[in-house]
C-alpha positions as a printed NumPy array, in Angstrom:
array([[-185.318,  -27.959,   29.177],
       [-184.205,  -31.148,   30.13 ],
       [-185.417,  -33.268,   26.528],
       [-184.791,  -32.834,   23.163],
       [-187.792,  -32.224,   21.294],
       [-187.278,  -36.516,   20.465],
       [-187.653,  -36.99 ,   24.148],
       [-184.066,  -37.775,   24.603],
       [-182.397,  -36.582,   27.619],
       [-179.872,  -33.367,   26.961],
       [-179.293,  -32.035,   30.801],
       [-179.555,  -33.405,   34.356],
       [-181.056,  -30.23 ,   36.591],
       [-179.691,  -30.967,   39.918],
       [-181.038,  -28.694,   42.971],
       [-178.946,  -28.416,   46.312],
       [-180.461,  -28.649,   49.494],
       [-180.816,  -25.788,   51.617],
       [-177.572,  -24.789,   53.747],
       [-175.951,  -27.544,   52.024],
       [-172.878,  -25.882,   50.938],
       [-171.128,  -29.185,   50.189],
       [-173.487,  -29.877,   47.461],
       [-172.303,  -26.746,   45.576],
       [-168.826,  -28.091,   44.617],
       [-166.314,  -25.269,   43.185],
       [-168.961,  -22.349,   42.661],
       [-169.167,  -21.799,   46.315],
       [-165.746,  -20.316,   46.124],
       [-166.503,  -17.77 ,   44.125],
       [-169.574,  -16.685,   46.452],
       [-166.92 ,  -16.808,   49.218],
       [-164.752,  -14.295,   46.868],
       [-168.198,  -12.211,   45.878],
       [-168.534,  -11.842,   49.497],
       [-165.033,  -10.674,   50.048],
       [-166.455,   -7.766,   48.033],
       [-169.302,   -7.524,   48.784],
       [-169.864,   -8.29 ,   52.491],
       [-173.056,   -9.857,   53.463],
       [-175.744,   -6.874,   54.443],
       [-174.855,   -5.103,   51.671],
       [-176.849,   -3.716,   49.02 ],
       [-176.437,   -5.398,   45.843],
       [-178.958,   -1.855,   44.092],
       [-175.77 ,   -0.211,   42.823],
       [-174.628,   -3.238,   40.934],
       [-174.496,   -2.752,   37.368],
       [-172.764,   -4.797,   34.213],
       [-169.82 ,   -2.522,   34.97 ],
       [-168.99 ,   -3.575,   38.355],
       [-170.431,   -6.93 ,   37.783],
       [-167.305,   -7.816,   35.108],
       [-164.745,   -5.836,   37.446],
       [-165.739,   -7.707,   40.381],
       [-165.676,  -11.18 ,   38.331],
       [-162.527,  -10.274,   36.189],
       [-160.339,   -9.941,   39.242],
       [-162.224,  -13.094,   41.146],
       [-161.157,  -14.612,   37.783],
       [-157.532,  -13.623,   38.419],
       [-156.81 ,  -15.337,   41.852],
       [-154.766,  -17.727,   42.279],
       [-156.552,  -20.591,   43.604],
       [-154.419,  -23.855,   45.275],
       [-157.073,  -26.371,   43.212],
       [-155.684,  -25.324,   39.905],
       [-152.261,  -26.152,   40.607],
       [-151.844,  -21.974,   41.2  ],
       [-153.154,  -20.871,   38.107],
       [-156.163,  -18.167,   38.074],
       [-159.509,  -19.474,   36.07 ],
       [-159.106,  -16.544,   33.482],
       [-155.578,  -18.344,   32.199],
       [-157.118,  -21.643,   32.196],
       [-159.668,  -20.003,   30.4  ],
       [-157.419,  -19.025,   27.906],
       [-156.263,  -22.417,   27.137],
       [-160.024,  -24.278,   26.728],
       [-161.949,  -21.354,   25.325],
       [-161.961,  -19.466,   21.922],
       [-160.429,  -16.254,   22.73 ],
       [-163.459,  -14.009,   21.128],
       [-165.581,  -15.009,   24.126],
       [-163.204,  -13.407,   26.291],
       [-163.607,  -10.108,   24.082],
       [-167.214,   -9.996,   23.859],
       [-167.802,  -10.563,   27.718],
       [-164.698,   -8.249,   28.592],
       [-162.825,  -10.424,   30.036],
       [-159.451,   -9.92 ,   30.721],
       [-155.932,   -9.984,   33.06 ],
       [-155.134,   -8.373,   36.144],
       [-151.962,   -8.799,   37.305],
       [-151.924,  -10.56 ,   40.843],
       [-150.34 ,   -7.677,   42.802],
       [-153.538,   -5.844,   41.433],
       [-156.234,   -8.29 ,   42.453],
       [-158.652,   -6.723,   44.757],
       [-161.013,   -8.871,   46.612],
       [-162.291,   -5.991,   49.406],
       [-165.24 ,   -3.739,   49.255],
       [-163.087,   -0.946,   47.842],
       [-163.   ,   -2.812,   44.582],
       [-166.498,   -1.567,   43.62 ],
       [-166.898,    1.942,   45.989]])
């Protein structure tokens, strides 16, 4: 995973320590927003692709301070081709209708 079938070098794997949220950088903001919705305790068994890309589209659409107020889906629509948003089904939610509780997914 890590060579080329040369022997080159293609990725760096890099494994956090235990507990060490620090490590984790900006993805540990988004498990703070997945457990917004999902509180810890709960059951993650009635998850499906459905309520997966509901629950990610409007974590997507927050505003967040460390992009200068601008939600990852519209950055996202400045650095990626626009057919990957189709084909995962991703798309806007307007920030009045951003829902980052539990009744997001009920």
């Amino acid at each position: 995973m890590e060579e080329f079938s040369d022997g080159t070098k293609s990725t760096t794997v890099f494994y956090c320590d235990p507990y060490s949220f620090w490590q984790k950088g900006i993805c540990e903001k988004n498990h703070e927003y997945i457990r917004y919705i999902l509180p810890k305790g709960s059951s993650f068994a009635d998850l499906n692709d459905d309520k997966v890309t509901l629950m990610m589209n409007h974590i997507n659409n927050e505003k967040r301070d460390s992009l200068n107020g601008h939600s990852p889906y519209e950055l996202s629509l400045l650095l990626l081709d626009n057919k990957l948003h189709e084909s995962l089904g991703l798309v806007a939610i307007t920030p009045d209708d951003v829902t980052l509780s539990p009744k997001l997914i009920k």
